[in-house]
Legacy VTK file of the C-alpha trace (Angstrom):
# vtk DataFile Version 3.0
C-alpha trace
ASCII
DATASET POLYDATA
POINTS 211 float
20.599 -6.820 -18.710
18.257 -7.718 -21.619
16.292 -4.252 -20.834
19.704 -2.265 -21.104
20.348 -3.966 -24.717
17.363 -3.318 -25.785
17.031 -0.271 -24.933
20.563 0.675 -26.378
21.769 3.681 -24.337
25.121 3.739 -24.444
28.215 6.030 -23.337
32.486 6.088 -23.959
34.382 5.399 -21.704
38.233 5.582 -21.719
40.931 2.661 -21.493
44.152 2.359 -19.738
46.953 0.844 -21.888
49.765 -0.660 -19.418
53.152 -1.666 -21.415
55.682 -3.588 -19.319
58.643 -4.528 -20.724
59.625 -7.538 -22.006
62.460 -9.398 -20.699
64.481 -9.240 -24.050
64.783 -5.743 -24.691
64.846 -6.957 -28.248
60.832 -7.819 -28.000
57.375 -5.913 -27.745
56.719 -4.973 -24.337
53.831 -6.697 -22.672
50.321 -4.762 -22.922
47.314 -5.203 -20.390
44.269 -2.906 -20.671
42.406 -1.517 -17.768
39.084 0.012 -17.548
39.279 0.907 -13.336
42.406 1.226 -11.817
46.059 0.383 -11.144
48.362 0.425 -7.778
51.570 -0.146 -6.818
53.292 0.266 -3.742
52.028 0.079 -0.712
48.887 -0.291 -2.246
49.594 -3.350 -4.447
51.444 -5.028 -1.431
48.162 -4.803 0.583
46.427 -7.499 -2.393
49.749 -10.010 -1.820
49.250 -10.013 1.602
45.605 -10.556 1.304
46.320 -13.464 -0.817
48.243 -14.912 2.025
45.594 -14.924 4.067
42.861 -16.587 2.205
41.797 -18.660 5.583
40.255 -15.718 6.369
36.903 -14.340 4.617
36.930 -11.784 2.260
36.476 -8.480 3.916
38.439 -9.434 6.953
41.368 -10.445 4.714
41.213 -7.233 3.157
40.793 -5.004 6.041
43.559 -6.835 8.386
45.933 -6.554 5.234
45.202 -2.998 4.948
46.259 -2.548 8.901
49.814 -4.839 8.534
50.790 -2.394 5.659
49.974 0.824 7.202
51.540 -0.256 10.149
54.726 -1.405 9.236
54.169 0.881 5.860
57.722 1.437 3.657
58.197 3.735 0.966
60.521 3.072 -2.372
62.675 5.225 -4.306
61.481 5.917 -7.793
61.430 8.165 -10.855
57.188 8.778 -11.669
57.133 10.859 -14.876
53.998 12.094 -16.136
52.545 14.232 -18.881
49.216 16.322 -18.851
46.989 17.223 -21.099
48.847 19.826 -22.515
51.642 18.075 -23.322
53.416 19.118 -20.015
56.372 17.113 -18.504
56.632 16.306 -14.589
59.098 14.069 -13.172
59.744 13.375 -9.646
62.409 11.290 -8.420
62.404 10.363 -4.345
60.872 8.302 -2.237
57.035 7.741 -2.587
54.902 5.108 -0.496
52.446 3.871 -3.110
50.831 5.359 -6.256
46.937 4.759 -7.288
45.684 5.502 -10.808
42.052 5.743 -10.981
39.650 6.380 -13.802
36.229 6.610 -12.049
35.966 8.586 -8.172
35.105 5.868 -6.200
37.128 3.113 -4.764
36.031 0.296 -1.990
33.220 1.243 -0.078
32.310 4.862 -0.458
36.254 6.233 -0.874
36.435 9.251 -2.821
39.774 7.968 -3.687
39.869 10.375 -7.383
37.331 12.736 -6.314
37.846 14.672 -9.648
37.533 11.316 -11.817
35.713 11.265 -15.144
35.447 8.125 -16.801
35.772 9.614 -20.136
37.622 12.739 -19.998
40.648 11.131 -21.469
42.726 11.934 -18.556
44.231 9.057 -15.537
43.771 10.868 -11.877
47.237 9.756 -10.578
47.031 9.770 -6.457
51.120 9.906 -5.101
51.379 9.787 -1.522
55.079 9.891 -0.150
54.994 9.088 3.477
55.254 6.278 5.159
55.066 7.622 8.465
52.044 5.514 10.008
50.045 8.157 11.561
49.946 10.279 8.042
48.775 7.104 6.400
45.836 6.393 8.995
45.019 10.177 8.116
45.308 9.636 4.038
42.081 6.355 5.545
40.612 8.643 7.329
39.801 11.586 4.851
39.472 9.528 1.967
36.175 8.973 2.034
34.801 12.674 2.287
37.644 13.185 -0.202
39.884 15.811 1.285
43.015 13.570 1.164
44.096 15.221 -1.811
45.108 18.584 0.244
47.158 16.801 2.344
50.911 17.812 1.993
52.350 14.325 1.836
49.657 13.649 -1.446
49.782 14.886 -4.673
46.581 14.426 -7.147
47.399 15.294 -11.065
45.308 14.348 -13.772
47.714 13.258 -16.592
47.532 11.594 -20.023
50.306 8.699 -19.466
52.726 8.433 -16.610
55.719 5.673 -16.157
56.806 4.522 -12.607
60.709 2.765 -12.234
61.480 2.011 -8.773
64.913 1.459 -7.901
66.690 -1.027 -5.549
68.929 1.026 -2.851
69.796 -1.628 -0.933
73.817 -1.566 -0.187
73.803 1.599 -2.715
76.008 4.794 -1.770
75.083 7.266 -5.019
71.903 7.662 -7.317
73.823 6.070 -9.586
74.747 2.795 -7.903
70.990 1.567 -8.112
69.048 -1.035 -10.245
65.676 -1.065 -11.546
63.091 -2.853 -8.818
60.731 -5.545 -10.123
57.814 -4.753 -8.032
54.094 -5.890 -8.256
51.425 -4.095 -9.810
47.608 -4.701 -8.827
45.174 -4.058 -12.166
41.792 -3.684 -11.739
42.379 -5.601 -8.413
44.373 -8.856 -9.849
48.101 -8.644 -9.440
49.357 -9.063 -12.714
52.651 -7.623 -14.009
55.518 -6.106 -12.483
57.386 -2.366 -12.470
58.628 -0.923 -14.779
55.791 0.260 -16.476
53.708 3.060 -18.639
50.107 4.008 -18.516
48.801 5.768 -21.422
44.872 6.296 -21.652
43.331 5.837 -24.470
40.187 8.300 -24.695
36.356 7.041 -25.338
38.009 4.027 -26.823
35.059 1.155 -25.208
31.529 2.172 -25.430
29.407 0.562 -22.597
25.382 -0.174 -22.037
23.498 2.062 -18.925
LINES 1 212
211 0 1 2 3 4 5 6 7 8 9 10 11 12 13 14 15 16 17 18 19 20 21 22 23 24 25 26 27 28 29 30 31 32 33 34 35 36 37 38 39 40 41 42 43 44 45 46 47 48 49 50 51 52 53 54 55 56 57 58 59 60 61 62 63 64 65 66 67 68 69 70 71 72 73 74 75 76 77 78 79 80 81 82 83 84 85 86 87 88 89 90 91 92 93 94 95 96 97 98 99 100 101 102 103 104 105 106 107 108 109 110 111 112 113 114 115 116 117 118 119 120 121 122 123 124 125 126 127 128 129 130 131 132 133 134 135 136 137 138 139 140 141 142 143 144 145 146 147 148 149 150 151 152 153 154 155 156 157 158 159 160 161 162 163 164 165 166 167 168 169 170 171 172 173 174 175 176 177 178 179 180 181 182 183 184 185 186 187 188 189 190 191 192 193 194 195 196 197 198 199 200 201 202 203 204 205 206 207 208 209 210
């Protein structure tokens, strides 16, 4: 470490800036940075049930929690809106599984989760996959790593500057309209801290960092 501040090579990198809203609608919304990534869904629900089964070790905690949730895998109705880097709007409002924002290509051990990633390109690669359907999810596993998830039918992969997710609650509902907004958990840079709804906005080569 001493060697890499000496030396004094340095790069930017970008920052995500995560605003949840306050409780009183009358206050600031909450803000937590990020520098790696951010799930929810499916993906975030994998981390609480890990943390239920601390008795285990590590790995194994992980990789059993990873198996409940694709096996009994649900997906949640939501509005995702995103913009891209030319100022273009996209919203999409159905059912998705989970939703992983990455800002470098890698995630775990060798997945090629955001195989387009930059870490300073000032965009968010924004990975949507919408079914649940067990077998499609042991494919997403499977391909992840060599990176060919992304042309799956079921995924879609857009770089974006911001995007906001607002899940909805459908239980007992009959129309769109008879829904409310679903606090869900979000996992940040791999602690579970904060709760749908949200917005993600990078902020480009904000953080400059030693190599």
């Amino acid at each position: 470490a001493v060697k890499h501040i000496i030396r004094g090579i340095n790069a930017p990198i970008d920052i995500f800036q995560v605003s949840l809203p306050h409780p009183h609608m009358d206050k600031e919304p909450e803000v937590i940075y990020s520098f790696n990534s951010l799930h929810w869904g499916l993906a975030s629900k994998v981390n609480v049930t890990a943390e239920r089964m601390r008795w285990m070790g590590k790995a194994i905690r992980y990789t059993t929690a990873a198996l409940l949730e694709l096996i009994h895998g649900k997906g949640s109705f939501a509005t995702i809106r995103m913009e891209d880097k030319d100022g273009n709007i996209t919203e999409y409002k159905e059912e998705f599984c989970l939703a992983i924002a990455n800002n470098i290509k890698t995630a775990a051990k060798g997945m090629k989760m955001a195989p387009d990633a930059l870490l300073n390109d000032g965009l968010v690669d924004l990975l949507l996959i919408r079914s649940h359907k067990t077998r499609n999810l042991m494919h997403v596993f499977g391909s992840v790593y060599k990176g060919t998830h992304t042309d799956l039918s079921y995924v879609e992969y857009k770089q974006v500057k911001s995007f906001s997710i607002t899940p909805y609650d459908t239980t007992g509902s009959t129309t769109d309209d008879d829904v409310e907004v679903a606090e869900e958990l979000i996992d940040i840079d791999g602690e579970l801290k904060g709760s749908t709804p949200f917005t993600c906005d990078v902020i480009p080569r904000c953080l400059r960092v030693l190599l």
